[in-house]
C-alpha positions as CSV (number, residue, x, y, z in Angstrom):
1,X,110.9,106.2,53.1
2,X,110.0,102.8,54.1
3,X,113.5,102.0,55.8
4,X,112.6,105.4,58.0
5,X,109.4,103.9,58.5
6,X,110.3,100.5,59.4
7,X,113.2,101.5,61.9
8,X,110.6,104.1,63.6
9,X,108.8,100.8,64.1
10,X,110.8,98.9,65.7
11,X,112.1,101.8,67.5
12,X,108.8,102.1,69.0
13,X,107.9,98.5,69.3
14,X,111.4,98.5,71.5
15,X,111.0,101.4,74.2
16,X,107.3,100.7,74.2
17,X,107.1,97.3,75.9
18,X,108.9,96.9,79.2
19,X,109.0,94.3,81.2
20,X,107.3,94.1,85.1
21,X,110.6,92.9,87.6
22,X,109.4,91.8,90.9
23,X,111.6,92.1,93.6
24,X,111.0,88.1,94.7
25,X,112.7,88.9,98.2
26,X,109.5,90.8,99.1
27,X,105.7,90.0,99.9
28,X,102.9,90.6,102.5
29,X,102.8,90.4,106.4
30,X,100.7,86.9,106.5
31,X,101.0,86.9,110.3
32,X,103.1,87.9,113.1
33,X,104.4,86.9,116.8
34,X,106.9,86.4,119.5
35,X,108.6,82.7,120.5
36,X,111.1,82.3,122.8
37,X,114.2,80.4,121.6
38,X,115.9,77.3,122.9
39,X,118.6,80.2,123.7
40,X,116.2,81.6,126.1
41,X,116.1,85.0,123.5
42,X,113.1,86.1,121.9
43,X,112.3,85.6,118.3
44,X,110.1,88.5,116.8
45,X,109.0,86.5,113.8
46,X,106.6,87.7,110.9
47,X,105.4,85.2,108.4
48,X,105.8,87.0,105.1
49,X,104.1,85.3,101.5
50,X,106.2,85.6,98.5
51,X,105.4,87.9,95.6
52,X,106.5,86.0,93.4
53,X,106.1,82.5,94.3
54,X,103.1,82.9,96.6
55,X,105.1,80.4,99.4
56,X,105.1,81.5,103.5
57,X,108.1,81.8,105.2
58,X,108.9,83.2,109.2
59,X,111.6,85.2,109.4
60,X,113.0,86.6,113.0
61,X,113.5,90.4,113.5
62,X,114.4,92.8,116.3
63,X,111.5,94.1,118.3
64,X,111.9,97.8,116.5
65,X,111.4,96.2,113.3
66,X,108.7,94.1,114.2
67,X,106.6,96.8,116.3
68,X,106.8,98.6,112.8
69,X,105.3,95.9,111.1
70,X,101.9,94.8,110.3
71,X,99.9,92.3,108.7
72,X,98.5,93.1,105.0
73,X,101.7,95.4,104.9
74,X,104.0,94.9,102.3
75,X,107.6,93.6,103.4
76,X,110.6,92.9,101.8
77,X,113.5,90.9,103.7
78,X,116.8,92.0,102.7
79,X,119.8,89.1,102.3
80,X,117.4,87.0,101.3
81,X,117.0,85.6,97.7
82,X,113.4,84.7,97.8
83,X,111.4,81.6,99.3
């Protein structure tokens, strides 16, 4: 009885605690705005703070993705490992 016991335990203990994963390529729209590059193109860049490590970064986007986003929105940037 007390091996049943114990092994419902840590059975339980087990499935019950699970552990948060942040997705540390994502954050929230700090700020956003055009620049033109020394190329003479635009840059539709959005500064975006980390989830995880709570650092800015400014990433450049096409226009359709930028029009679509807004400050205070959450973002993630894909290809990118985290900042």
């Amino acid at each position: 009885m007390k091996k049943i016991i114990f092994c419902s335990s840590v059975v339980f203990i087990l499935f019950s605690c699970k552990k948060d994963i942040e997705d540390c390529n994502c954050g929230t729209i700090a700020n956003d705005g055009i620049s033109t590059n020394s190329d003479g193109t635009s840059c539709y860049w959005l500064e975006i703070r980390n989830s995880c490590t709570d650092n800015k970064k400014t990433f450049c986007f096409d226009q359709d993705v930028w029009m679509d986003a807004n400050p205070g929105e959450s973002f993630c940037v894909t290809n990118e490992s985290g900042w």
